[in-house]
One Martini backbone bead per residue (centre of mass of N, CA, C, O) as a GRO file, in nm:
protein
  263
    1UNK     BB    1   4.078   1.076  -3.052
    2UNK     BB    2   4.353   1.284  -3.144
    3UNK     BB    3   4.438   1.424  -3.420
    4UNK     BB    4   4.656   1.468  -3.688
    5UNK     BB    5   4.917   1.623  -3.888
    6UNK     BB    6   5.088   1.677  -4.146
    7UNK     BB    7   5.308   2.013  -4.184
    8UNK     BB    8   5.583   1.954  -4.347
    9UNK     BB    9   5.564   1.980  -4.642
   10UNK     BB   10   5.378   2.230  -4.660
   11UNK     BB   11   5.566   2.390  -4.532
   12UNK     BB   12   5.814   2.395  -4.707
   13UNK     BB   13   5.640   2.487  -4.948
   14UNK     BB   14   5.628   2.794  -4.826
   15UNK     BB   15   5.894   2.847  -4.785
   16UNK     BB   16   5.966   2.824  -5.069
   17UNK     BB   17   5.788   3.058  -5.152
   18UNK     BB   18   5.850   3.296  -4.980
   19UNK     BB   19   6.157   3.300  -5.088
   20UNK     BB   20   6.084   3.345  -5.385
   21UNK     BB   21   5.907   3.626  -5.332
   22UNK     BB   22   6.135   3.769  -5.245
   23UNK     BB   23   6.367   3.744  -5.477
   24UNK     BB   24   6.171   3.872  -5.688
   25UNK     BB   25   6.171   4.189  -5.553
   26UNK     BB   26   6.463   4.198  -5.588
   27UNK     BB   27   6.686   4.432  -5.666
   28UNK     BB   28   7.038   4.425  -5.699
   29UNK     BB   29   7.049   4.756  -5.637
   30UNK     BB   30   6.972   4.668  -5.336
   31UNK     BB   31   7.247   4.514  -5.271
   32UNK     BB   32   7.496   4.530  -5.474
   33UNK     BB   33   7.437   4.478  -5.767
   34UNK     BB   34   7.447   4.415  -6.103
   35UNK     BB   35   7.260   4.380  -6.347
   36UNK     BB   36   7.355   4.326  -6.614
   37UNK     BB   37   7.220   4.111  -6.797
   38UNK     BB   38   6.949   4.004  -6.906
   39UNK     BB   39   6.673   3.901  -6.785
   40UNK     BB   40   6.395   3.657  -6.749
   41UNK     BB   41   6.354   3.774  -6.435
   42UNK     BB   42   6.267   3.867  -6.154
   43UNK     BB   43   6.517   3.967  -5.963
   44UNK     BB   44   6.707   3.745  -5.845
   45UNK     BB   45   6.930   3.479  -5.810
   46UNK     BB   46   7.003   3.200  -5.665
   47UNK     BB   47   7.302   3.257  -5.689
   48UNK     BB   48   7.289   3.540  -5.520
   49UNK     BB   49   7.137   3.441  -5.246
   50UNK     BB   50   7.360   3.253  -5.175
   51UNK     BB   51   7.601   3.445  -5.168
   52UNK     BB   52   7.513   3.642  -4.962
   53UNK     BB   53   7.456   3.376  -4.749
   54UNK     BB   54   7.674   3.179  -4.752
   55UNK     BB   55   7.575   2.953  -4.958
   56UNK     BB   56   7.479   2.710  -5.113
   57UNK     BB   57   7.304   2.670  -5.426
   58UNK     BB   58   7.190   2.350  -5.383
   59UNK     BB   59   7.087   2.410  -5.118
   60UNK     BB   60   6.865   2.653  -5.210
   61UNK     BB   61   6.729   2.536  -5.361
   62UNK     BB   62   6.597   2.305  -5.164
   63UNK     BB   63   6.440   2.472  -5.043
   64UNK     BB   64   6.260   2.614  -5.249
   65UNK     BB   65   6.182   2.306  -5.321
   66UNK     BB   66   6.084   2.191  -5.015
   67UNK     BB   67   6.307   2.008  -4.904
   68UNK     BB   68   6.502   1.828  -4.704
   69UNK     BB   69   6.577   2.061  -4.462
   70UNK     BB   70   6.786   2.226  -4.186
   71UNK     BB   71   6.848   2.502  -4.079
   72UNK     BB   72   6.995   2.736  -3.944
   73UNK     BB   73   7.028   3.005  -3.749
   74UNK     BB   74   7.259   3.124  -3.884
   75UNK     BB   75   7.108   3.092  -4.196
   76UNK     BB   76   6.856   3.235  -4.133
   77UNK     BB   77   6.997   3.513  -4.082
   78UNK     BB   78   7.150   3.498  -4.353
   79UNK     BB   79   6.876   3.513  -4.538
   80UNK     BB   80   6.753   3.769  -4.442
   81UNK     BB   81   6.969   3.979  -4.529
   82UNK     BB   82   6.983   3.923  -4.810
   83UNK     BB   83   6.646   3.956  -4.843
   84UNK     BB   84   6.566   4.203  -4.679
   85UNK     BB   85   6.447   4.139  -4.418
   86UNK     BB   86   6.198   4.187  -4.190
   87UNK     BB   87   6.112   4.128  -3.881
   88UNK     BB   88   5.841   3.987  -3.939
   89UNK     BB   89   5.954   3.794  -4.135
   90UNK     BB   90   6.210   3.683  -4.003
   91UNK     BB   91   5.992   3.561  -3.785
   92UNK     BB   92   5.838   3.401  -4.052
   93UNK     BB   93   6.085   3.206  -4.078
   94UNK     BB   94   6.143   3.073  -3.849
   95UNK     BB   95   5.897   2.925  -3.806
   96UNK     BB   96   5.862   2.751  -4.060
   97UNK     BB   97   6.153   2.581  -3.971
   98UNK     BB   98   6.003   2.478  -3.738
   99UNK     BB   99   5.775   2.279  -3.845
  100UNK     BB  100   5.545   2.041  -3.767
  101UNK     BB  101   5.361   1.837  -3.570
  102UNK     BB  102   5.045   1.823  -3.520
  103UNK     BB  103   4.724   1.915  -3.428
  104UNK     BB  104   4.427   1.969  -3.519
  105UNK     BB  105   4.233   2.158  -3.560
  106UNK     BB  106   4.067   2.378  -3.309
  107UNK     BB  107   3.800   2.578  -3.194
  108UNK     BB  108   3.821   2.834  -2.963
  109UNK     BB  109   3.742   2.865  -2.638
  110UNK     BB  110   3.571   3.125  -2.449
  111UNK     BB  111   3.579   3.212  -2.152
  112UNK     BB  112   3.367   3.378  -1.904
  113UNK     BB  113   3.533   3.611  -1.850
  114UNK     BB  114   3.601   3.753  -2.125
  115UNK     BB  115   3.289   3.760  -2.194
  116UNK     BB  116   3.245   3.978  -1.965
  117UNK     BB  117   3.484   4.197  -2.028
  118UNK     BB  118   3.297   4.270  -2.325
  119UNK     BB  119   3.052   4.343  -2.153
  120UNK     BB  120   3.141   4.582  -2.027
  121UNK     BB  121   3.186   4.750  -2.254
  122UNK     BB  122   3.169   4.973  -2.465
  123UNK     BB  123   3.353   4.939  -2.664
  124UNK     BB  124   3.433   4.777  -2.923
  125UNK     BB  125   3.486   4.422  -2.956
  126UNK     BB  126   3.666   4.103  -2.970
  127UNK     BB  127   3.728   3.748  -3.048
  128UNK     BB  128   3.989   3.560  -3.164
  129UNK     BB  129   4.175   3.326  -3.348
  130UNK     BB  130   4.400   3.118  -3.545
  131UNK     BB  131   4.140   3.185  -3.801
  132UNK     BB  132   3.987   3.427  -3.719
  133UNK     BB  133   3.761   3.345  -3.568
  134UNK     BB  134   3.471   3.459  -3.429
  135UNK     BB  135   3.405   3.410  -3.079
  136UNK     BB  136   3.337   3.740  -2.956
  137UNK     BB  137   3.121   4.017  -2.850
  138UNK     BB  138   2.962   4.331  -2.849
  139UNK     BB  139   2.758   4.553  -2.899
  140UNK     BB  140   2.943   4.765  -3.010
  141UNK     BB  141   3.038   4.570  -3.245
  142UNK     BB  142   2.751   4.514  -3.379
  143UNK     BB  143   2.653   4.855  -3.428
  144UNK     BB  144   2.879   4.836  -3.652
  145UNK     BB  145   2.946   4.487  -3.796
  146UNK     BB  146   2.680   4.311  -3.766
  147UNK     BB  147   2.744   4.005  -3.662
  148UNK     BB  148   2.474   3.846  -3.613
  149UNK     BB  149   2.424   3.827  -3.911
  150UNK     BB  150   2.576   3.586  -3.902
  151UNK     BB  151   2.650   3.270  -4.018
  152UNK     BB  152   2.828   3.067  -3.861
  153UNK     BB  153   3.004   2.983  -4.138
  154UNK     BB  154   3.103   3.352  -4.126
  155UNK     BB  155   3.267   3.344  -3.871
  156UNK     BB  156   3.492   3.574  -3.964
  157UNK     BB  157   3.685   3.822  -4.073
  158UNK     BB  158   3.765   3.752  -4.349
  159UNK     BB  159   3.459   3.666  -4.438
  160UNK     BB  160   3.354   3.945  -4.382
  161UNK     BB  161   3.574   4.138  -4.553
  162UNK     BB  162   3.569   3.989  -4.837
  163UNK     BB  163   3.270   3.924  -4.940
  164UNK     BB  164   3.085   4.133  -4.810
  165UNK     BB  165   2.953   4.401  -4.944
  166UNK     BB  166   2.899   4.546  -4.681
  167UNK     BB  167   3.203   4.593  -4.600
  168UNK     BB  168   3.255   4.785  -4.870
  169UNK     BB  169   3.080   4.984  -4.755
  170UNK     BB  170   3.187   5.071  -4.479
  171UNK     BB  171   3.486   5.134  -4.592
  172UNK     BB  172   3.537   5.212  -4.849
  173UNK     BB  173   3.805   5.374  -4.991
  174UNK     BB  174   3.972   5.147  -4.785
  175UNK     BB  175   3.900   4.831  -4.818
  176UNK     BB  176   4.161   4.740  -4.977
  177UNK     BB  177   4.368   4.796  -4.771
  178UNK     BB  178   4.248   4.599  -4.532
  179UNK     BB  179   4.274   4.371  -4.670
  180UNK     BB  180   4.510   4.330  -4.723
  181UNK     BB  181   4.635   4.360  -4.449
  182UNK     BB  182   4.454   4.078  -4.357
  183UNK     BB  183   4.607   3.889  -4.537
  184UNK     BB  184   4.929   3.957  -4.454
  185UNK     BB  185   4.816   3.844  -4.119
  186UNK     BB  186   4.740   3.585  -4.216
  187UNK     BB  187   4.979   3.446  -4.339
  188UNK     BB  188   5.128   3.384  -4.059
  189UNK     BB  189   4.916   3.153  -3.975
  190UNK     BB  190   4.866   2.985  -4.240
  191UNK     BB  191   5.158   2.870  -4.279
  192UNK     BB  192   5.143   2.653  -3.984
  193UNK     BB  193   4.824   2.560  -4.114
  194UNK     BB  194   4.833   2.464  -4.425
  195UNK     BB  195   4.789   2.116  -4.408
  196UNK     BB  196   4.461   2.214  -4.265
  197UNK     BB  197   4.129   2.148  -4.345
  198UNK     BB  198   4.042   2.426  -4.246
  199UNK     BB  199   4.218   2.657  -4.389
  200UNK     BB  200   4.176   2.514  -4.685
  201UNK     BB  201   3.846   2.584  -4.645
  202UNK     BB  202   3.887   2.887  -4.671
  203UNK     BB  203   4.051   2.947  -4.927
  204UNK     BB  204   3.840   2.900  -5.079
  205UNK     BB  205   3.598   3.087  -4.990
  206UNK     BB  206   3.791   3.340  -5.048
  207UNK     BB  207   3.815   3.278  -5.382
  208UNK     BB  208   3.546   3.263  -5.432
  209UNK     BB  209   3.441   3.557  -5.262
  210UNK     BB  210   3.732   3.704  -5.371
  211UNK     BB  211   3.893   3.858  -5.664
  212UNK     BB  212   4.129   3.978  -5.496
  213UNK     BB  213   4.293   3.711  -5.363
  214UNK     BB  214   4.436   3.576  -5.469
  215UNK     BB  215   4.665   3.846  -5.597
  216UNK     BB  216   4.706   3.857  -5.264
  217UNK     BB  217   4.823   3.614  -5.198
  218UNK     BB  218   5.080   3.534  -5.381
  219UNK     BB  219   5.270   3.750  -5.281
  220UNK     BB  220   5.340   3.691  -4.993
  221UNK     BB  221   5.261   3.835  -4.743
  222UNK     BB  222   5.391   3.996  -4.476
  223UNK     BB  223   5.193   4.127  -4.101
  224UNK     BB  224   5.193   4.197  -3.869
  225UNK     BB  225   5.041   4.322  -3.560
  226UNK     BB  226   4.884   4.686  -3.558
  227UNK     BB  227   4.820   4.932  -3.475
  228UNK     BB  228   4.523   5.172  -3.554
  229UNK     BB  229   4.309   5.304  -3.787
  230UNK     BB  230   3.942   5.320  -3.825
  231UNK     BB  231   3.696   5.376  -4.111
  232UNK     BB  232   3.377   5.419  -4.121
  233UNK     BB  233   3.073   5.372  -4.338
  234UNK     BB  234   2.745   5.420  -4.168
  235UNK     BB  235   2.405   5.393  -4.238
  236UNK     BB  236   2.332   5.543  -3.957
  237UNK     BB  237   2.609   5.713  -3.851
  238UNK     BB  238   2.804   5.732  -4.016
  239UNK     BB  239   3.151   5.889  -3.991
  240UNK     BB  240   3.360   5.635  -3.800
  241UNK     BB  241   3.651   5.670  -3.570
  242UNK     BB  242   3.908   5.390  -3.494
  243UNK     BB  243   4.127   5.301  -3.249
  244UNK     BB  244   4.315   5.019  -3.259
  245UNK     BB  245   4.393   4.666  -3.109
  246UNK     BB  246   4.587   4.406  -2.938
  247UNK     BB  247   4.536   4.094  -2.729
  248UNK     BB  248   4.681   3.866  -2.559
  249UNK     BB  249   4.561   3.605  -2.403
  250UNK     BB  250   4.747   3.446  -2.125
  251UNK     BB  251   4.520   3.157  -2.110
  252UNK     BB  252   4.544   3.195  -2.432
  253UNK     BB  253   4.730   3.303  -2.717
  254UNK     BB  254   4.495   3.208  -2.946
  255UNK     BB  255   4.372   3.488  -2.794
  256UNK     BB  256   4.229   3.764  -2.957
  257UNK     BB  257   4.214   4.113  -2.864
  258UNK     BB  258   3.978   4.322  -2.980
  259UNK     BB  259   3.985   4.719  -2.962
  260UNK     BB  260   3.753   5.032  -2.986
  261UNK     BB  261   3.848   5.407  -2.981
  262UNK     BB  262   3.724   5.649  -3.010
  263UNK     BB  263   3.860   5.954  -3.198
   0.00000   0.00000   0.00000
């Protein structure tokens, strides 16, 4: 029997998270609202983000407060323009409202198709899932990331570069940013599977193997996934850039090749 997990309460804690997070960033004069009074709190207020969005404010906090509230596409797109989020925001706007129940997470199987066509590159590459973990590689991604070291349960990209003092060797005095980086892409497949024991256990690994996770988990940032460059200091090849990109597997949306080609 395939079990299932019920992630409608833990999206909703979510969903209501997020709004927070943006609402507290947002400066009055950043919407055309004058600052007033001494305020208690950063960013705007609760009825202030109701008013720009034409909807009731107690409408508003229930969101916020995770009840039980089912929006519109209409107030969807006007909270988004309220809360001045970006394309990629409202696009995890819209996600977490549609959240309900799911099958629990199980980890997926890369085709042998795959398989065959990263280990025939030259260039690094690599195949993840929706928990980011890592699922399979080529050599020259070994050459560079050194993946054959990991112990099976440290497969995973997440603690690959957050946990493990050898990637912030590799990154050098870019670690922070990429790490931010991928906490704030992975945050946007996260919220959909909050309240999944798999991911919930990935978050605990996470906290406590990298000091400054928790308060970049916080801030609640959400990023597409977008191509960029990636610069390695490595311990034997020296000082090596590659422009990466990603791409879904069309037989499996939940795989992704990401593959980097030097510059």
């Amino acid at each position: 029997m395939t079990m299932t997990v019920t992630v409608i309460e833990k999206s909703r804690s979510e969903l209501g998270d997020f709004l927070r997070s943006r609402r507290e960033k947002l400066r009055p004069r950043e919407v055309g609202l004058a600052e007033g009074r001494r305020r208690r709190t950063a960013g705007l207020r609760r009825e202030e983000v109701a008013e720009l969005a034409g909807i009731g404010v107690d409408w508003y906090i229930r969101l916020e407060q995770g009840r039980s509230v089912n929006p519109s596409a209409m107030t969807i797109d006007a909270l988004a323009r309220a809360l001045r989020l970006s394309k990629v925001e409202h696009l995890h706007l819209k996600a977490l409202t549609r959240s309900g129940e799911r099958r629990a997470f199980q980890q997926e199987t890369v085709p042998d198709s795959l398989k065959r066509m990263i280990a025939a590159m030259k260039q690094p590459a690599y195949v993840t899932g929706r928990r980011w973990d890592l699922l399979a590689w080529n050599k020259a991604a070994n050459d560079i990331l050194a993946f054959d070291q990991l112990a099976d349960e440290d497969r995973n990209i997440l603690i690959s570069v957050l946990t493990r003092p050898a990637a912030r060797r590799l990154f050098g005095a870019s670690w922070a940013d990429e790490a931010k980086r991928i906490v704030a892409q992975f945050r946007a497949a996260h919220d959909l599977w909050a309240d999944d024991p798999a991911f919930h256990d990935l978050l605990q690994r996470l906290r406590k193997g990298c000091p400054e996770f928790s308060l970049w988990w916080k801030t609640h940032d959400i990023r597409g996934t977008a191509a960029g460059i990636k610069r390695f200091h490595h311990p034997k090849k020296g000082v090596l850039s590659f422009e990466h990109a990603s791409f879904q597997w069309n037989d499996d949306p939940a795989l992704r090749l990401v593959i980097y080609t030097p510059v």
